[in-house]
N, C-alpha and C positions, 0 to 999 in steps of 0.2 A: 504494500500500500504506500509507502514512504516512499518510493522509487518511481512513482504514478505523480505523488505531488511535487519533485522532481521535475520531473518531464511536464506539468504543466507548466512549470513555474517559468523552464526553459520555452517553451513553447510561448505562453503569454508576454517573458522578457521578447523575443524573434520577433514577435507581431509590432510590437510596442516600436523595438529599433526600425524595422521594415518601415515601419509608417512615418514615421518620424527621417526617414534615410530621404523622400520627397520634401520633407518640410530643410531639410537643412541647404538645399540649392546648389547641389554639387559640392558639397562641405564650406560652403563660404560663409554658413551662418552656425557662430559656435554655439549657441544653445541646442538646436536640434541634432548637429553632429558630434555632441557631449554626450546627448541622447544616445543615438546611434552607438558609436563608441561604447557604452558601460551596457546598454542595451544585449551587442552580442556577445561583450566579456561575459556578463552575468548569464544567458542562455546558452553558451559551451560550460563553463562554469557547471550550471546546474547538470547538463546534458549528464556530463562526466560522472556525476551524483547517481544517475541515474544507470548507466552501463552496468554500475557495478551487479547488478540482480536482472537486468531485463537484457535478453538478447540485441546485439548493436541492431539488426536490420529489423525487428519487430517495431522500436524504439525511433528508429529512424521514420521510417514508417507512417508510424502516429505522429510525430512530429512536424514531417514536410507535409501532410494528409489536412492536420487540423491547422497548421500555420497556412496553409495557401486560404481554406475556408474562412481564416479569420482575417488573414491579408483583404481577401477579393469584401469582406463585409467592411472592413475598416476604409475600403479607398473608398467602398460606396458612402457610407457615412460621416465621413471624414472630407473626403475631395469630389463627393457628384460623380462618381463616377460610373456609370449606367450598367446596372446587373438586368439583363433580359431574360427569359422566360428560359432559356437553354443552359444562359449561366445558372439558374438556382437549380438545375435539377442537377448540371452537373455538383455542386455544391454541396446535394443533398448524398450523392452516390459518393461522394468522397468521404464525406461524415462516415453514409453508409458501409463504405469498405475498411474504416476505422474501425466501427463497430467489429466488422464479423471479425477483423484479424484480433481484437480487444476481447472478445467475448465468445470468441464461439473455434478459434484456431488453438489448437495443442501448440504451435510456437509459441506462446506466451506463456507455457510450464517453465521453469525453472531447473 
């Protein structure tokens, strides 16, 4: 369970730098590329937390799976950026394949 919040942790720090990586304007603006910066320290940081109990490619996985999902919501609400009717489904089926490999795959034993 501790290796799950971990990986969130990593996962929500990824989101946080990603979105903020647009606000800093090719790094010329040091608050957002401060962000950036401790952003993806802190999500390898955590990640690493994380290896130690959960297989590297299950982990990875979840990670790139729910950070693009959070990414593509965060530009929408953040910068306007138009999620159409193809993007939420694909979005959904992302989440969705998080799920099955999270709940329902034997890689995720120990």
């Amino acid at each position: 369970m501790k290796s799950h919040l971990f990986l969130l942790g990593a996962i929500l720090s990824e989101v946080v730098a990603t979105s903020a990586l647009k606000a800093s304007e090719n790094f010329t603006r040091p608050g957002p590329t401060a962000i950036v910066v401790a952003g993806y320290a802190l999500a390898f940081w955590l990640l690493s937390f994380t290896l130690r109990t959960m297989p590297v490619g299950l982990a990875y996985a979840i990670w790139s799976g729910l950070g693009m999902a959070l990414i593509a919501v965060a530009g929408w609400l953040l910068y306007g950026q138009r999620l159409d009717a193809w993007a939420w489904l694909g979005l959904a089926l992302i989440i969705a394949g998080v799920l099955v490999l999270q709940l329902l795959s034997k890689s995720a034993a120990h």
